[in-house]
C-alpha positions as CSV (number, residue, x, y, z in Angstrom):
1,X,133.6,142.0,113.9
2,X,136.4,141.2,111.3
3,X,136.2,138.4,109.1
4,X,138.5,135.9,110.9
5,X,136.7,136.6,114.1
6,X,133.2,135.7,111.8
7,X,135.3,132.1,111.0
8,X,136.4,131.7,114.3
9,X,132.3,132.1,115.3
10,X,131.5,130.1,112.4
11,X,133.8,126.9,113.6
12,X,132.2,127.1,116.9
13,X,128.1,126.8,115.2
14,X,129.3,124.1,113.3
15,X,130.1,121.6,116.5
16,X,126.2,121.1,116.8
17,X,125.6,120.3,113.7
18,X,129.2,117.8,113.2
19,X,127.7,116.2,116.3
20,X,124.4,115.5,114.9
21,X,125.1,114.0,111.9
22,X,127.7,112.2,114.1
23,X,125.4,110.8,116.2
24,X,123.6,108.6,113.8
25,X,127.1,106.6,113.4
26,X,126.0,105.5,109.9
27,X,128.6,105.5,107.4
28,X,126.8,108.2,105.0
29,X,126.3,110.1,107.8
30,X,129.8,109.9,109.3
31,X,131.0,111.0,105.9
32,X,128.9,114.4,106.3
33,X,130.0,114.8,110.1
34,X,133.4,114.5,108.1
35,X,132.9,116.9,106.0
36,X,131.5,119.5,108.3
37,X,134.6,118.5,110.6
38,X,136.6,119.3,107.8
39,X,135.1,122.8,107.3
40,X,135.3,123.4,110.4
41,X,139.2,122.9,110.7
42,X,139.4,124.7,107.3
43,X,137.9,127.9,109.4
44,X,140.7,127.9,112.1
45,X,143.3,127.7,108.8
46,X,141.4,130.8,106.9
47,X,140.9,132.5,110.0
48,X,144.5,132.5,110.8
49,X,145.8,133.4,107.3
50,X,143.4,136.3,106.8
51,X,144.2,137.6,110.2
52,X,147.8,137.9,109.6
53,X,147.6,138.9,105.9
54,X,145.7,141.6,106.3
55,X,146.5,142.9,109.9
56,X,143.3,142.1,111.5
57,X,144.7,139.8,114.2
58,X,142.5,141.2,117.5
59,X,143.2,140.4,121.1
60,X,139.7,138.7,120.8
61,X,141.1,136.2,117.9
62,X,143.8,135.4,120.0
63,X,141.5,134.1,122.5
64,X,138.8,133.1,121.0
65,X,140.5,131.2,118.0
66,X,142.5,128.8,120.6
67,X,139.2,128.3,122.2
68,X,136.8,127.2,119.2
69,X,139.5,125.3,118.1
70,X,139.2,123.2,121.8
71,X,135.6,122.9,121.7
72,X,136.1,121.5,118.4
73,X,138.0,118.9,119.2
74,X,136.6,117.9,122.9
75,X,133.3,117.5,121.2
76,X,134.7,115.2,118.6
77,X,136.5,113.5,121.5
78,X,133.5,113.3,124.0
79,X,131.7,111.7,121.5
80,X,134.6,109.2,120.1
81,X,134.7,108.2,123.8
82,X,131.1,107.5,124.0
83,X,131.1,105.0,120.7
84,X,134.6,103.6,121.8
85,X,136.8,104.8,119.6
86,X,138.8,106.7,121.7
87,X,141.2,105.6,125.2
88,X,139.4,107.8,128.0
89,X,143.0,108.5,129.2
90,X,143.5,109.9,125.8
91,X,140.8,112.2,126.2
92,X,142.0,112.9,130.0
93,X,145.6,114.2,129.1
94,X,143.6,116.1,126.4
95,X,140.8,118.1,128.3
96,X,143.6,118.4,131.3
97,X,146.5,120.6,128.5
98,X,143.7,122.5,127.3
99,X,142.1,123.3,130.9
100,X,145.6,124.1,132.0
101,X,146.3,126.4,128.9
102,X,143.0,127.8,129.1
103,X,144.0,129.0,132.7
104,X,147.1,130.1,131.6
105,X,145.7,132.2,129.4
106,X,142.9,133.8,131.6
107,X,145.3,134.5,134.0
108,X,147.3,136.5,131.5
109,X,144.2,137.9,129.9
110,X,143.4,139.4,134.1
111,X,146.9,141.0,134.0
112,X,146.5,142.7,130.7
113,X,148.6,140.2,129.2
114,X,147.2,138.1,125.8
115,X,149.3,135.1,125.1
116,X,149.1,133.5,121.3
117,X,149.4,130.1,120.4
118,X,153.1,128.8,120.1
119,X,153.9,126.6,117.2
120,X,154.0,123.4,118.8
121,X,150.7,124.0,119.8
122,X,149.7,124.1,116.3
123,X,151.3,121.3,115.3
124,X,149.1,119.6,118.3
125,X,146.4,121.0,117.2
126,X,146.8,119.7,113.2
127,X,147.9,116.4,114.4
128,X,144.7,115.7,117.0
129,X,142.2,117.2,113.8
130,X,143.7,114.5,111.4
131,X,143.5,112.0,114.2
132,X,139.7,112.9,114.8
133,X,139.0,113.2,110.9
134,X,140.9,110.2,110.1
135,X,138.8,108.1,113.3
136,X,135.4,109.6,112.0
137,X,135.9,108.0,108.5
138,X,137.7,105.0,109.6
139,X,135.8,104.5,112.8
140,X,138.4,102.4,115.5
141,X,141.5,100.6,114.5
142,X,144.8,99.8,115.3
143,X,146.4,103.0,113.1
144,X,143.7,104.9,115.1
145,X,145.0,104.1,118.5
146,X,148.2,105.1,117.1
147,X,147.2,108.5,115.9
148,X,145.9,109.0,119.0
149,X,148.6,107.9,121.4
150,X,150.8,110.4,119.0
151,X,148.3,113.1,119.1
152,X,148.2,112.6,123.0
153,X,151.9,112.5,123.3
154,X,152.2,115.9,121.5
155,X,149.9,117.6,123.3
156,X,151.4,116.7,125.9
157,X,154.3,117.9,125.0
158,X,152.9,121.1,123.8
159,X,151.5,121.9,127.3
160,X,154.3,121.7,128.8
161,X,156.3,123.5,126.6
162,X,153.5,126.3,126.7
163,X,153.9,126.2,130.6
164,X,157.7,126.4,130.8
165,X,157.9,129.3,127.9
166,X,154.5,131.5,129.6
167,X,155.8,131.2,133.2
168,X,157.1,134.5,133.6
169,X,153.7,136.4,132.4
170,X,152.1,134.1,135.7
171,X,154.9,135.3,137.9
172,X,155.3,138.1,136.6
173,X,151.0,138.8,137.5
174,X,151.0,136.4,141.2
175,X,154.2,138.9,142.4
176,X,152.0,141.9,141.8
């Protein structure tokens, strides 16, 4: 187990304890959620960086990396949706690119295949851990809403580019 793969693991214990202290909604408390948010997100930068740097990217980062980074951000966004601060079909054309991605990319992972995360898919997922850091120290507002109408626009976007650019690995796996 290489160090970015110990980040990637570390992101994914911190989502507990972000939604804890997130729980309370008090604004001392937000501001630590905010800060272990923030950690978190810095972990998915390091992990990256490190990985490439030093030629330790694994077929297990690749997956696993893409993954925390999801759970990170549907927890944020299950929770925002339970206190209101978040449009459920937000949250709906969220889940649905990363389920759809997700499938994608077990499908590919079946046929031997590992597919990495495209640049607009990092830009999506940048934008949507502003959005979430930004709505867990501002709570809801109109600039909120807007961050996350963008946030749900790109990723959006993103999955469908990641579906129109991956489409020959699935073909090239159903035809066999």
């Amino acid at each position: 187990m290489n160090l970015p793969n110990k980040l990637t693991i570390l992101r994914v214990l911190l989502i507990p304890v972000f939604m804890i202290l997130y729980s309370f909604q008090t604004p001392a408390l937000n501001i630590a959620a905010a800060i272990v948010y923030i950690l978190a997100c810095l972990t998915d930068l390091a992990d990256g960086k490190i990985a490439r740097k030093y030629n330790l990217v694994t077929n297990f980062g690749k997956f696993a990396d893409p993954l925390a980074d999801k759970l990170l951000i549907l927890a944020a966004l299950c929770m925002m949706l339970d206190y209101h601060i978040v449009a459920a079909w937000v949250v709906m054309i969220i889940l649905a690119r990363e389920f759809i991605v997700t499938g994608f990319r077990l499908v590919a992972v079946s046929g031997g295949k590992v597919i990495a995360a495209g640049w607009l898919g990092k830009i999506k997922t940048t934008l949507q851990m502003i959005t979430v850091i930004a709505a867990i120290i501002f709570g809801k507002n109109i600039y909120i809403d807007i961050l996350f109408y963008l946030s749900a626009f790109i990723t959006a976007v993103s999955g469908i580019q990641y579906i129109v650019q991956n489409r020959n690995v699935i073909s090239d796996i159903t035809s066999k």
